[in-house]
C-alpha positions, 0 to 999 in steps of 0.5 A, a space after each residue: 735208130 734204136 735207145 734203150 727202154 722202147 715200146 716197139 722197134 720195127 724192123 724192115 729188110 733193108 732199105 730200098 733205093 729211094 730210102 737210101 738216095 733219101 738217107 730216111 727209112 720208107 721214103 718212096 713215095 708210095 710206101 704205106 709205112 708214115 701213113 700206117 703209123 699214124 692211122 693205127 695210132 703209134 705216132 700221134 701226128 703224121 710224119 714225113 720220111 725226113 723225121 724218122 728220128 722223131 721215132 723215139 720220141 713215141 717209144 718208136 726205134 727203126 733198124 732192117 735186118 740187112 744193113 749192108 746191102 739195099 733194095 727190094 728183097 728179091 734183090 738182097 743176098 741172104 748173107 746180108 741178113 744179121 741175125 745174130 747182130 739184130 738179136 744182140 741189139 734186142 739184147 742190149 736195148 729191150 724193146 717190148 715188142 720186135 716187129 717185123 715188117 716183111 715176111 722175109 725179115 720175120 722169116 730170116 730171123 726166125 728161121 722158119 715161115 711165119 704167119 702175121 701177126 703175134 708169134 709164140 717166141 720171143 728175143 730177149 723177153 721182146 713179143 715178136 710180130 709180123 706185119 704185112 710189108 707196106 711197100 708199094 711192090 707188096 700192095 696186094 698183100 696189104 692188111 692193116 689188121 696186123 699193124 691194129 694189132 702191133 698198134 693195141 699192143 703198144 697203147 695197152 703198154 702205154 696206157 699202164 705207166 
């Protein structure tokens, strides 16, 4: 779910099998991902899994690096990680920020371990970040901190139109 011209596009692994049953990102029950959105101030009202379109109405886009298979990412096989086709979307659509929300996405896409938070490449002229996953499997990893971070961007972006 992306459009041209975006803030953020945040970018998961693949979905789980709730999110897939649900036709919605983030909609187990349990996942961090709405309530994250809005309490760093990237969505000005919480919204439910069902309304993940209303994304793009913030300057929001929602994609995963697999698009074919669906899981936890323990689960997923590494050939169905689409570099080239997420890059070509970064292309096409220019977001100014790419994030990643797993170390596995952010690491498959760079190719190399990555740390959270901002990192010193970029796609297409987009900043690249990566935040801590807000899966319930991953809570013991959970910082808010990197999503602050991503959240800052984005106002400093809005705030000079």
């Amino acid at each position: 779910m992306l459009a041209p011209g975006l803030d953020l596009v945040l970018c998961g692994t693949a979905p789980s099998r709730a999110s897939k049953e649900a036709e919605a990102y983030y909609a187990k029950p349990g996942n961090l991902f709405w309530p994250t959105l809005h309490a760093v101030g990237l969505t000005p009202l919480l919204l439910a899994p069902r309304d993940y379109a209303r994304v793009l109405d913030f300057r929001i886009g929602l994609t995963d690096l697999n698009k074919t298979e669906w899981g936890a990412d323990h689960e997923l096989s590494r050939d169905g990680f689409d570099v080239p086709g997420l890059a070509a979307k970064i292309e096409r659509f220019r977001p100014a920020a790419l994030a990643f929300d797993s170390k596995t996405a952010g690491r498959a896409f760079l190719g190399r371990p990555v740390g959270y938070g901002l990192q010193p490449e970029t796609a297409s002229g987009a900043l690249l970040f990566v935040v801590p996953s807000p899966s319930g499997r991953a809570r013991a990893f959970w910082d808010i901190g990197p999503w602050r971070e991503v959240a800052d961007f984005v106002q400093a972006r809005r705030a000079a139109r």
